[in-house]
DRENDO-1510 file (C-alpha; in Angstrom, 1 decimal, always signed):
<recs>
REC; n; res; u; v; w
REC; 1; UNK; +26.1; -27.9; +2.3 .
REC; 2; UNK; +26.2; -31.7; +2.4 .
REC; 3; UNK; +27.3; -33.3; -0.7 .
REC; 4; UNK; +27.9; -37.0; -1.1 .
REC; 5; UNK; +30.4; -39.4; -2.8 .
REC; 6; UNK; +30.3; -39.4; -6.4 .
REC; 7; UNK; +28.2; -42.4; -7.1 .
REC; 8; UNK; +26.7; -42.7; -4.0 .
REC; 9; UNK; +23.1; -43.3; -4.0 .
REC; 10; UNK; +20.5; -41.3; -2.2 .
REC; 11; UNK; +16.7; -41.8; -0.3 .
REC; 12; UNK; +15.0; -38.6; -0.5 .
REC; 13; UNK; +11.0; -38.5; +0.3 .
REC; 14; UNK; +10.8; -35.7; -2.0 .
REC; 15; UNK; +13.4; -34.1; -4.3 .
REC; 16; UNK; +12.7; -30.7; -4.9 .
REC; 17; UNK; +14.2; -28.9; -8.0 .
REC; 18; UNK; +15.5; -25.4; -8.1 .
REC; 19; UNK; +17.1; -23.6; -5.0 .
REC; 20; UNK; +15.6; -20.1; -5.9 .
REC; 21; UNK; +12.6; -18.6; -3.0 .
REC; 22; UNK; +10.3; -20.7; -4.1 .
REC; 23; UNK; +11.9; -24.3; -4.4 .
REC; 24; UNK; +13.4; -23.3; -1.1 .
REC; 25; UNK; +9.7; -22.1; +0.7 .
REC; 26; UNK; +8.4; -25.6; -0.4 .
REC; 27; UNK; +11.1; -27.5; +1.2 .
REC; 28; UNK; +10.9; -25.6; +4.3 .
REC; 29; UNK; +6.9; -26.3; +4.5 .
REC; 30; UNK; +7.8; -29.8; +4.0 .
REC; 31; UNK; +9.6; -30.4; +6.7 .
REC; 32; UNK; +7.6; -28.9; +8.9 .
REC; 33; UNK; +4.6; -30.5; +7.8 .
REC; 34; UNK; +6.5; -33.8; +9.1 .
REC; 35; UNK; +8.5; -35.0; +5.8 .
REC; 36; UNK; +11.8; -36.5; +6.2 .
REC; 37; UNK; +14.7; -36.3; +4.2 .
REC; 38; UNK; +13.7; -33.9; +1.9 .
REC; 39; UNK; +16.5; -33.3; -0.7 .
REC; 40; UNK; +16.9; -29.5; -3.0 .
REC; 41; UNK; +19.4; -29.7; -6.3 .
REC; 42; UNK; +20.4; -26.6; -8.1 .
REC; 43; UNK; +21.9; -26.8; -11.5 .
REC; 44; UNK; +23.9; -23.7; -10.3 .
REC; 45; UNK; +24.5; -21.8; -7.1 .
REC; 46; UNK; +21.6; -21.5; -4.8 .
REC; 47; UNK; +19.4; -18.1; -5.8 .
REC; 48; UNK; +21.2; -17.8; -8.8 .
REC; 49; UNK; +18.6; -16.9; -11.1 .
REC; 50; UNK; +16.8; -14.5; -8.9 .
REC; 51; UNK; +16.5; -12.3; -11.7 .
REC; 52; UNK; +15.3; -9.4; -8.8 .
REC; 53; UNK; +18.1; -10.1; -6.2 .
REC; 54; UNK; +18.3; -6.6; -6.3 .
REC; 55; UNK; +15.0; -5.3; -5.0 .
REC; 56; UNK; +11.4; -7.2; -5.1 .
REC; 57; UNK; +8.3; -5.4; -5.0 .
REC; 58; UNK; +4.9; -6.8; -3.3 .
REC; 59; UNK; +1.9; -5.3; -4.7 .
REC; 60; UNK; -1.8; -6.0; -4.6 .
REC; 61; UNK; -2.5; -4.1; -8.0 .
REC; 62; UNK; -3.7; -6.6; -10.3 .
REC; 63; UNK; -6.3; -7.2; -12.8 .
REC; 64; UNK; -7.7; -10.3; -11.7 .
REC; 65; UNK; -9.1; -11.1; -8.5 .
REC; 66; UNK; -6.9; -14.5; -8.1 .
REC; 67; UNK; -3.9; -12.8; -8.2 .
REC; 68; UNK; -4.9; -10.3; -5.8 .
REC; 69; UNK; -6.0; -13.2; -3.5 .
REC; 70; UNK; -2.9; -14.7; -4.1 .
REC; 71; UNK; -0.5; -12.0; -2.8 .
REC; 72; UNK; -2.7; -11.3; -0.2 .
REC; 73; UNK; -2.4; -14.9; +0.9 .
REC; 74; UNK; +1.1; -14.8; +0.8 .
REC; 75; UNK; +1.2; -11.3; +2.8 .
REC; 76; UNK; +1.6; -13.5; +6.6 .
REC; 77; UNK; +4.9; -14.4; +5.3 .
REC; 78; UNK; +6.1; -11.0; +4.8 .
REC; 79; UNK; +4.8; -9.8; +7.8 .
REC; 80; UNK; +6.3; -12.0; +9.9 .
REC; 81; UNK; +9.9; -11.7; +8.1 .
REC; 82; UNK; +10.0; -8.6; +8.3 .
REC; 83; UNK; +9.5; -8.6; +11.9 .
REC; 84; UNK; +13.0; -10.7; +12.7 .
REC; 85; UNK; +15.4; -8.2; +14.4 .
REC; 86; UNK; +18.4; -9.0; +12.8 .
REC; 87; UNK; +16.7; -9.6; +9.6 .
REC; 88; UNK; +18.2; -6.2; +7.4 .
REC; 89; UNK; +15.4; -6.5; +4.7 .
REC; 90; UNK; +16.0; -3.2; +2.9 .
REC; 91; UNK; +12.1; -2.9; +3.5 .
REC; 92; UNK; +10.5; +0.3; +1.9 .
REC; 93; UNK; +7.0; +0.7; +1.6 .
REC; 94; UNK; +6.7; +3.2; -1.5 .
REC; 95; UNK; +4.3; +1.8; -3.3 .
REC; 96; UNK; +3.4; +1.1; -6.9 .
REC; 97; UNK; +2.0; +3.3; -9.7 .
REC; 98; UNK; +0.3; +2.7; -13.1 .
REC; 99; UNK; +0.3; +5.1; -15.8 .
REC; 100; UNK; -2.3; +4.9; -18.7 .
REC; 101; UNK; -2.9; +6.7; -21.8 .
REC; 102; UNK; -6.7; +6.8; -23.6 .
REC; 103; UNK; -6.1; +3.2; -24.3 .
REC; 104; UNK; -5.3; +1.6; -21.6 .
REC; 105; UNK; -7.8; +3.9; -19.7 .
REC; 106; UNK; -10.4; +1.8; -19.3 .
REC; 107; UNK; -8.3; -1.1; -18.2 .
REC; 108; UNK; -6.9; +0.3; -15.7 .
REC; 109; UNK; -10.2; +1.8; -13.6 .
REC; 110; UNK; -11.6; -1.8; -14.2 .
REC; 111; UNK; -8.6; -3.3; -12.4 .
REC; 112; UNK; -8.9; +0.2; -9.9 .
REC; 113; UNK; -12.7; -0.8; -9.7 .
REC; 114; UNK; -11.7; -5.0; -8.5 .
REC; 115; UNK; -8.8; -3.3; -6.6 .
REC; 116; UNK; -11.8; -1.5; -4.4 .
REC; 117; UNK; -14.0; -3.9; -4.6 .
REC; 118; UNK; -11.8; -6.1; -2.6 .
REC; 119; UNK; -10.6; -3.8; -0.1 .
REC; 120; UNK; -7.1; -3.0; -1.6 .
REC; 121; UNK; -6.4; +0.4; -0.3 .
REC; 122; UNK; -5.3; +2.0; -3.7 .
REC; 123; UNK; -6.0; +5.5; -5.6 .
REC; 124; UNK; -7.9; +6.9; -8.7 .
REC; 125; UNK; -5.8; +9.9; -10.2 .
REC; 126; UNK; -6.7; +11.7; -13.2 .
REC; 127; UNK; -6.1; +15.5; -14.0 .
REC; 128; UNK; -3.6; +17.9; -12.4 .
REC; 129; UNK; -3.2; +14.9; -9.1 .
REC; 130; UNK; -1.2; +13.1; -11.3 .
REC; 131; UNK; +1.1; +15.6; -11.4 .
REC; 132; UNK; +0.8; +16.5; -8.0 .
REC; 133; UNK; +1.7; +12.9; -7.2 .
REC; 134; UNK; +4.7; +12.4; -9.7 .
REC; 135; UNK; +5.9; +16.1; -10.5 .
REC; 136; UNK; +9.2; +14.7; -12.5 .
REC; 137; UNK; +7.6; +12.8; -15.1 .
REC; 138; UNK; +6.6; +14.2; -18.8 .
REC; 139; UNK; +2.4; +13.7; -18.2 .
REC; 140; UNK; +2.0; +14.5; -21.8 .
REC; 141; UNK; -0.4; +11.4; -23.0 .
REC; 142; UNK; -1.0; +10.4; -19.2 .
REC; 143; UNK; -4.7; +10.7; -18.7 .
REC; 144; UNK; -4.8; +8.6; -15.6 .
REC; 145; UNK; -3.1; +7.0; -12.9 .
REC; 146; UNK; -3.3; +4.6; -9.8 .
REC; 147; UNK; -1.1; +4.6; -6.6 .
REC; 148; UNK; -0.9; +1.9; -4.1 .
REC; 149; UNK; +0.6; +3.4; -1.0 .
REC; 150; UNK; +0.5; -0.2; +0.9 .
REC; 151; UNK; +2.7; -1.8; -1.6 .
REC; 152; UNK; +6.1; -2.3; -0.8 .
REC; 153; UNK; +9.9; -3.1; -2.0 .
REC; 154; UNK; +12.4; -5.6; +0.0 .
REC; 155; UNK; +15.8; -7.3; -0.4 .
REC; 156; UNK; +14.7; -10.8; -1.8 .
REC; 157; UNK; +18.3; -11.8; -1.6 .
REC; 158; UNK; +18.1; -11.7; +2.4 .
REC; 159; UNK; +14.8; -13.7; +1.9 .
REC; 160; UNK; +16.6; -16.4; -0.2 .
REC; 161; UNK; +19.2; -16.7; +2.0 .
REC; 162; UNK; +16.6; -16.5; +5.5 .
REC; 163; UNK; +15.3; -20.0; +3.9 .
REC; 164; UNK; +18.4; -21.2; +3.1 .
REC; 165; UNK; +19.4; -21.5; +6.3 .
REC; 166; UNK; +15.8; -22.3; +7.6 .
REC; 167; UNK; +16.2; -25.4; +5.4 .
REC; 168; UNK; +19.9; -26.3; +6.8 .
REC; 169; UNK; +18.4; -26.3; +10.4 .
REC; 170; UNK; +15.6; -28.3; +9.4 .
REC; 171; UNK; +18.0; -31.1; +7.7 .
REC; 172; UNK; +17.2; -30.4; +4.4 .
REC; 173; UNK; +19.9; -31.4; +2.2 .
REC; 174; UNK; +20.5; -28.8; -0.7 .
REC; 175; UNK; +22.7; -30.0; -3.5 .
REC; 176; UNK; +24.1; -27.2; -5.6 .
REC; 177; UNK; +25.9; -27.3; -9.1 .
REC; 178; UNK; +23.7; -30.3; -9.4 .
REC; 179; UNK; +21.9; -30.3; -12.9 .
REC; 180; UNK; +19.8; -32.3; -13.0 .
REC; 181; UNK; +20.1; -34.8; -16.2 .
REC; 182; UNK; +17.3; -37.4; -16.0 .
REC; 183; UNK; +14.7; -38.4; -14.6 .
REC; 184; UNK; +13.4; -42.0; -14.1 .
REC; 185; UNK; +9.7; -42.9; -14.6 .
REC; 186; UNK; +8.1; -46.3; -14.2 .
REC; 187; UNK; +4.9; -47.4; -15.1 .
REC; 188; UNK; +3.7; -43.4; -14.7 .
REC; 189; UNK; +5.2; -43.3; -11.5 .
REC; 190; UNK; +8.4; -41.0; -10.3 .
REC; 191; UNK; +11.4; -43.2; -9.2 .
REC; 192; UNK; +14.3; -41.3; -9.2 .
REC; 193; UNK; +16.2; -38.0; -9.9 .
REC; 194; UNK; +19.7; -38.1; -11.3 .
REC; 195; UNK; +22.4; -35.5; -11.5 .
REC; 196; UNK; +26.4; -36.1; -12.5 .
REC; 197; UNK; +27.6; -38.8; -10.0 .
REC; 198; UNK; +24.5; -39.3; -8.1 .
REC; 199; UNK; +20.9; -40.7; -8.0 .
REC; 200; UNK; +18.3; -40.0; -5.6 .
REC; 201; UNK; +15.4; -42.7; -5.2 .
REC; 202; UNK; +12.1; -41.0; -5.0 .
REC; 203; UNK; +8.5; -40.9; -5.4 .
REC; 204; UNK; +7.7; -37.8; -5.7 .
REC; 205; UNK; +9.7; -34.7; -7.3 .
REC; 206; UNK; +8.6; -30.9; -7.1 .
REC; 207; UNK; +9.7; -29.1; -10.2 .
REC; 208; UNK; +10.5; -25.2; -9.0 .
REC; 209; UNK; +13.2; -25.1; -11.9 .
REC; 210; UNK; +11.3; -21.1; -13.0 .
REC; 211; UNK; +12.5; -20.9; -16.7 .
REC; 212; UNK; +13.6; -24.3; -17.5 .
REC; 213; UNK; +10.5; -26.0; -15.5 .
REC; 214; UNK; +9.7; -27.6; -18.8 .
REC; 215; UNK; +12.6; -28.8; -19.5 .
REC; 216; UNK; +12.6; -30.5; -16.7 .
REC; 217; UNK; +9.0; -31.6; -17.0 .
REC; 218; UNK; +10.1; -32.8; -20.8 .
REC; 219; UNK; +12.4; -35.1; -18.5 .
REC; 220; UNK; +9.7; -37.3; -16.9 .
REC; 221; UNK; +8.2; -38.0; -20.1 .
REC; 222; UNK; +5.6; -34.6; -19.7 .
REC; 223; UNK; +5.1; -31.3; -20.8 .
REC; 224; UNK; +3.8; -27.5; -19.9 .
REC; 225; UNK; +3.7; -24.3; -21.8 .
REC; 226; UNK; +6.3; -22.7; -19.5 .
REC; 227; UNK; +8.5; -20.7; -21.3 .
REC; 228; UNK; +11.8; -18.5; -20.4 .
REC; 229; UNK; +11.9; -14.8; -21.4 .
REC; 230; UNK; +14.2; -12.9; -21.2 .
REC; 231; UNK; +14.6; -9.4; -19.3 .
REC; 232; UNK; +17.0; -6.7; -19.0 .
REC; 233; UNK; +17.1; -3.7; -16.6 .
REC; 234; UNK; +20.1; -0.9; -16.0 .
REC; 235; UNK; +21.1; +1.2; -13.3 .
REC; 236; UNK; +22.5; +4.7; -13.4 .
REC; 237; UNK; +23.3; +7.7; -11.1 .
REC; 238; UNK; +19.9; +8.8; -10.3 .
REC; 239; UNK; +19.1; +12.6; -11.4 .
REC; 240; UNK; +18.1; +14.8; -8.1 .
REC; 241; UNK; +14.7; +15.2; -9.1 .
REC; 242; UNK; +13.9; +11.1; -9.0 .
REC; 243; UNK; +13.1; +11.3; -5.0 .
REC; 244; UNK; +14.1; +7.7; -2.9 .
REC; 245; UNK; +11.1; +7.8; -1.8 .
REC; 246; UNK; +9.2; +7.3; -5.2 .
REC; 247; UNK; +7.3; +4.5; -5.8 .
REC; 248; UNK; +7.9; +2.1; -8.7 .
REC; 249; UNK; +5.8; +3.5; -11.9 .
REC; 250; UNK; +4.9; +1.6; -14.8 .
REC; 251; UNK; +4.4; +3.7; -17.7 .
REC; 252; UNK; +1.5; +1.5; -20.0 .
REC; 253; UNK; +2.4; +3.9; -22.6 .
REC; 254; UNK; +5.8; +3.5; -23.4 .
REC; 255; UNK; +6.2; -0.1; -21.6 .
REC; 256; UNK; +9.1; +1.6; -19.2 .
REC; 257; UNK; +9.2; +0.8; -15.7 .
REC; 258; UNK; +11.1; +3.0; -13.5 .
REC; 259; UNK; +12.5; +3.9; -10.0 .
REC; 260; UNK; +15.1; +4.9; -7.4 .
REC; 261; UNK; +16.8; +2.0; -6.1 .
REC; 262; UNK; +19.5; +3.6; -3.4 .
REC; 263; UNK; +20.5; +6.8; -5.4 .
REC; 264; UNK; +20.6; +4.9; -8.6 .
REC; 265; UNK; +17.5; +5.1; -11.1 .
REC; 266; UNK; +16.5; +1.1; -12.0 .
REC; 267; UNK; +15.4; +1.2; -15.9 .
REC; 268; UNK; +13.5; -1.6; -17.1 .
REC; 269; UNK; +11.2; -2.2; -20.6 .
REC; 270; UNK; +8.4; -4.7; -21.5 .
REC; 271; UNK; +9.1; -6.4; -24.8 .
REC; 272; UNK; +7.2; -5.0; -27.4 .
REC; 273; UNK; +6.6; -8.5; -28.2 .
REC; 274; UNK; +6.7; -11.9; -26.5 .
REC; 275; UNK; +10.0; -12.9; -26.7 .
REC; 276; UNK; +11.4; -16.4; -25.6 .
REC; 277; UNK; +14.6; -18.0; -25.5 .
REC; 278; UNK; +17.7; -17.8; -23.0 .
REC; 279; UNK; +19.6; -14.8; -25.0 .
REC; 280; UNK; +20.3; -11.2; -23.8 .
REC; 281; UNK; +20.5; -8.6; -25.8 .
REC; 282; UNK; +22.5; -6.0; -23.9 .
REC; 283; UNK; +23.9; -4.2; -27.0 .
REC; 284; UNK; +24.9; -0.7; -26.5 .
REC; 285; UNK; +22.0; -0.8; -29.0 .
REC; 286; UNK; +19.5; -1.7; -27.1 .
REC; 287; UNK; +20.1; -0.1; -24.0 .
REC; 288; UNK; +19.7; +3.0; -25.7 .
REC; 289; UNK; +16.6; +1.9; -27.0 .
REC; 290; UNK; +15.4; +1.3; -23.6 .
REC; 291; UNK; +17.1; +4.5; -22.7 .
REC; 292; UNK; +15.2; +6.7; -25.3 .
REC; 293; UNK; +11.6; +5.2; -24.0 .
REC; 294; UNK; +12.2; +5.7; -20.5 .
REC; 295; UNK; +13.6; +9.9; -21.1 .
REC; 296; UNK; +9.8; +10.2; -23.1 .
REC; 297; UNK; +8.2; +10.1; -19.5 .
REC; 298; UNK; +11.5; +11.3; -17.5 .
REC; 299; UNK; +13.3; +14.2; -19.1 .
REC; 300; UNK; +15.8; +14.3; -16.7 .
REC; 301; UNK; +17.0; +10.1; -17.3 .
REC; 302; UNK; +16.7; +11.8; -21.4 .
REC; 303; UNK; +19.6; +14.4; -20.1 .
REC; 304; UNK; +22.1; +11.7; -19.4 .
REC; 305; UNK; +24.2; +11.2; -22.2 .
REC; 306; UNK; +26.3; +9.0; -23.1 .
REC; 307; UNK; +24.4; +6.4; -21.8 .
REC; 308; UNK; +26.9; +4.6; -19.3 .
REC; 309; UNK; +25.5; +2.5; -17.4 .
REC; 310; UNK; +26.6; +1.5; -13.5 .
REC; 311; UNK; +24.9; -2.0; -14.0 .
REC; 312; UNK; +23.0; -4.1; -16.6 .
REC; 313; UNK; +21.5; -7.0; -14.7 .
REC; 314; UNK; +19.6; -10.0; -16.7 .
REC; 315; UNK; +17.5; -12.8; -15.8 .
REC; 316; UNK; +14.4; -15.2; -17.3 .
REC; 317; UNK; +10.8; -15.0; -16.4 .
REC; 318; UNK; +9.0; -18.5; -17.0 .
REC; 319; UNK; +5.6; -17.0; -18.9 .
REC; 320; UNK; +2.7; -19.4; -19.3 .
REC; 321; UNK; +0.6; -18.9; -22.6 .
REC; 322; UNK; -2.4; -17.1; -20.0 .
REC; 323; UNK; +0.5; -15.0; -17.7 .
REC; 324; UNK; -1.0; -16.8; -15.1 .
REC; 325; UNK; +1.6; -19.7; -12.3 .
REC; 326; UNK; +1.0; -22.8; -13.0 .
REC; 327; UNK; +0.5; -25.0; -9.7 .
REC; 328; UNK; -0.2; -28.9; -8.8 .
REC; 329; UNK; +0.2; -32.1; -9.5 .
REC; 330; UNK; +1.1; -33.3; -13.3 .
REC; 331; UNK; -2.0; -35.0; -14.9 .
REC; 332; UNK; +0.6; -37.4; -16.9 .
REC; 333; UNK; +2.8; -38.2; -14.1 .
REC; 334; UNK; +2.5; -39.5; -10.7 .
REC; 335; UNK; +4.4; -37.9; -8.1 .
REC; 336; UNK; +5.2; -35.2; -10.5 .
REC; 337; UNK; +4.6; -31.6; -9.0 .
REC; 338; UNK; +5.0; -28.2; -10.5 .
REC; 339; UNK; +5.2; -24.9; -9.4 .
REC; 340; UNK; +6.3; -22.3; -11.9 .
REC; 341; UNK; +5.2; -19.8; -14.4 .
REC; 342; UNK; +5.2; -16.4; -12.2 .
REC; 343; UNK; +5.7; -14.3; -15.1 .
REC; 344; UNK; +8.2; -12.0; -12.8 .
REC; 345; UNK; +6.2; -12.3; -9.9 .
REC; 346; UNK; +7.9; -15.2; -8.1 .
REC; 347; UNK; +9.0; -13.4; -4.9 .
REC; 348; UNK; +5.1; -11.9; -3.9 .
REC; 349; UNK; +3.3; -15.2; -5.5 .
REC; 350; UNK; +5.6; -17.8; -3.8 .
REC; 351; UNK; +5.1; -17.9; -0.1 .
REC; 352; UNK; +1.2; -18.6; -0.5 .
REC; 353; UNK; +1.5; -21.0; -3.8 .
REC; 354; UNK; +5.3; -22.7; -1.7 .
REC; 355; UNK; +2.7; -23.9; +1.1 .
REC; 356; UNK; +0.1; -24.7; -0.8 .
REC; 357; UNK; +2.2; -27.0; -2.9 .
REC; 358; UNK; +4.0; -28.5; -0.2 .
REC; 359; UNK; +0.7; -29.3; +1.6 .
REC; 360; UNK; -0.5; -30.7; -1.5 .
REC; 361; UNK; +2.5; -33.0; -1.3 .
REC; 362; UNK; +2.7; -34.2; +2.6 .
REC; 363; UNK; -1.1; -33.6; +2.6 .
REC; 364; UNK; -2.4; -34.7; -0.3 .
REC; 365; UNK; -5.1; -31.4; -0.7 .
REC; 366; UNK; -4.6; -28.0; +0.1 .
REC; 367; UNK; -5.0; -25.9; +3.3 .
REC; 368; UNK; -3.3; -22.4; +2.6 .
REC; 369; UNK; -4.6; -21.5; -1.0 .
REC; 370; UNK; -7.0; -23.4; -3.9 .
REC; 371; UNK; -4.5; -24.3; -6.5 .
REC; 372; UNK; -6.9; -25.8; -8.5 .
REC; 373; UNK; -6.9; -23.1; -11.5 .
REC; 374; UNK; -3.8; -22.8; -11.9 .
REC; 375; UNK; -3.1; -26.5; -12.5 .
REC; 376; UNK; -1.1; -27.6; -15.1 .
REC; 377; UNK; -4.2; -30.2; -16.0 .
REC; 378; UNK; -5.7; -26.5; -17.9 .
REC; 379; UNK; -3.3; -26.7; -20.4 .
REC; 380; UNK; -4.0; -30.7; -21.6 .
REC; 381; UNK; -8.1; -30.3; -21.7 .
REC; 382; UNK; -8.4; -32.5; -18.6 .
REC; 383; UNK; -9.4; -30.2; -16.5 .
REC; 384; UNK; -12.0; -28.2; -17.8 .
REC; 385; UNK; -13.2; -26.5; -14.8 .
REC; 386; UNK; -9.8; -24.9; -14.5 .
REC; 387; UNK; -9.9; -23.8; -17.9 .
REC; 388; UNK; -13.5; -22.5; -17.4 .
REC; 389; UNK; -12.3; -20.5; -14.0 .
REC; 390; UNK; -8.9; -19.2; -15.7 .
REC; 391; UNK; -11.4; -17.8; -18.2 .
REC; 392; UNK; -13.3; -15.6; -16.3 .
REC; 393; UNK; -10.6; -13.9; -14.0 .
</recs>
C-alpha cells in the first residue's frame, strides 16, 4: 500500500470508507467507470471485520422479492469469479435449508410460494422427506422444510483479497490503520475526510464503514438507523454423521444454524432478542447455551462434552430497524453516500448494490440495480415512496 507523509494533504475524487468486500467492489466500479484518484481508508487492516472470512454463503431463499432480486443481481459477479483459474475459492454448492415448526409454517411456504414464483429452483418438504433429506437431525417439532440445491458456500476471504489487488492495479490508493476522525462539511456539501496526520479534499465520500456506518454518518453532521450487533459462532470436530456435503440448515425453532465447514461442525445462534452494541459475550456460559440449542436438533453435537471448542470467531452485523441495506445518496448531505445495513448478508448483497452505488456516484443514476427503496431518505419521511415500497415487500 501507498501511504503518505504525515501531514501531507491529499486530492481524492471520491474517498471511500471501509476496506471490507463491499467498500472495496465500489472502488473498483469506480475506476472503471472513468474516476480518478479514488482513495479507500480503513480504520484497521483491510477485511478485518469480515465477520464470515471463514465461509460465505449465497442464497436466493428469501422472503421478499427485493432481496431475491438482489442476489440474483449480484449472481454475474460470482459467476465470473469463480471462473479465474488460479482463483482457489473453496466453492461448494450445498445449498441451504430452512426448518420450521407449526409457527413458522406458514411463513415459510409463503416465502417457498415467492421463491417459485420467481423461478428460484428450491423444494417443499414436509413428512418423512425431511428426514430423508437430513437423516442426522432430531425432526421432533419439524413439520416442514425447504432446500435450495443452487445455493452455494465460498471463501470470501479470497474474494476480499481478489479486489484488493483489483484495486492496486487500477491505482486505487487504500489507506489502512486510517480511522477516520472527522469529517468536514460546508454549506451541506462534503469537503474533506481526515484521519491521524492526513486530510483528503473531497466532494464526495462513500460510507461502507458496516457496523459503525453511522458513526461515521454522525460525522458529516447526519444520521441512519444502522446499528452493530453482535454475533458469535464456534467450531468443533465435526461428529461422522454431519456429512461435508450438508447444506447449511437454519433451525427456525431453536434459532441454531448449523454445518460442516472442512470436518469441523460451524455452530451459530440468533439472538433471542435484538441485541446492539460492540460487546461479545463468549463466556464458557454462553457457548454452552448455544451449545445446548444446537444438540435439541443434532444429538450427536449434544454428545460432545465438555464443550471445547477449536475456534470462537466474532464479528458485527450493521441491522437497520426494517432488516433491510440501506443504499444512496444522504438526503441531509451532499456528496454523502451510503451503503450499509446487510444484516449478515454483505458478501451475496454487495456485488449488485457495490455497482449500483458506484454508478450512482460517477453516473449520477443507476444502471445495475434500483436503489431507490432502500435509500436512506426512508428513514427521515422524505421519501415516501420508498417507505411505501419497503412496506409491501
Amino acid at each position: 500500500m501507498t501511504y503518505p507523509q504525515n501531514g501531507e494533504k491529499i486530492v481524492a475524487g471520491v474517498v471511500v470508507i471501509g476496506a471490507g468486500i463491499t467498500g472495496l467492489q465500489t472502488a473498483w466500479h469506480l475506476t472503471r467507470l472513468g474516476v480518478r484518484d479514488v482513495v479507500v481508508v480503513e480504520r484497521s487492516y483491510a477485511g478485518s471485520e469480515l465477520y464470515g472470512r471463514f465461509s460465505a454463503g449465497v442464497r436466493r431463499q428469501f422472503g421478499s422479492r427485493f432481496e431475491i432480486e438482489l442476489v440474483t443481481a449480484s449472481l454475474p459477479f460470482f459467476d465470473e469469479f469463480l471462473k479465474i483459474p488460479e482463483i482457489k475459492a473453496g466453492y461448494e454448492p450445498v445449498g441451504y435449508a430452512f426448518l420450521a415448526g407449526e409457527n413458522d409454517r406458514a411463513g415459510l411456504y409463503r416465502s417457498w410460494q415467492l421463491q417459485q414464483a420467481m423461478g428460484v429452483r428450491s423444494e417443499w418438504l414436509v413428512g418423512s422427506r425431511i428426514k430423508e433429506y437430513f437423516p442426522y437431525i432430531e425432526s421432533a417439532g419439524v413439520v416442514a422444510a425447504t432446500f435450495g440445491p443452487d445455493d452455494f458456500w465460498l471463501n470470501p476471504w479470497t474474494v476480499h483479497q481478489w479486489l484488493l489487488q483489483k484495486c492496486k492495479e487500477a491505482g486505487v490508493q487504500v489507506f489502512e490503520h486510517c480511522p477516520v476522525t472527522s469529517i468536514e462539511v460546508k454549506d451541506g456539501n462534503i469537503r474533506a475526510v481526515v484521519c491521524p496526520g492526513r486530510r483528503i479534499e473531497t466532494s464526495k465520500v462513500v460510507n461502507a464503514a458496516g457496523a459503525r456506518a453511522r458513526l461515521v454518518q454522525q460525522m458529516a453532521g447526519s444520521d441512519v438507523p444502522v446499528e452493530p450487533s453482535p454475533r458469535v459462532k464456534y467450531l468443533v470436530k465435526a461428529p461422522s454423521d454431519l456429512p461435508r456435503t450438508m447444506p447449511l440448515i437454519t433451525d427456525l425453532v431453536t434459532g441454531t444454524y448449523v454445518r460442516n465447514e472442512g470436518g469441523e461442525a460451524i455452530v451459530g445462534v440468533k439472538p433471542l432478542t435484538h441485541v446492539t452494541g460492540y460487546d461479545y459475550d463468549t463466556s464458557q456460559a454462553a457457548l454452552e447455551s448455544m451449545h445446548h440449542l444446537a444438540g435439541l436438533r443434532y444429538p450427536s453435537l449434544a454428545k460432545i462434552k465438555p464443550l471445547e471448542p477449536n475456534r470462537v470467531i466474532t464479528g458485527l452485523y450493521d441491522v437497520a430497524p426494517d432488516g433491510l441495506p440501506v443504499v444512496g445518496a444522504d438526503p441531509a448531505v451532499k456528496g454523502l453516500y451510503l451503503a450499509a445495513g446487510f444484516n449478515g448478508h454483505g458478501v451475496m448483497f454487495s456485488p449488485a448494490i457495490a455497482r449500483s452505488v458506484a454508478e450512482l456516484v460517477a453516473l449520477g443514476q443507476t444502471e445495475t440495480f434500483d436503489l431507490a427503496p432502500l435509500s436512506p431518505a426512508r428513514f427521515s419521511g422524505k421519501q415516501k415512496e420508498a417507505e411505501t415500497a419497503l412496506h409491501l415487500l
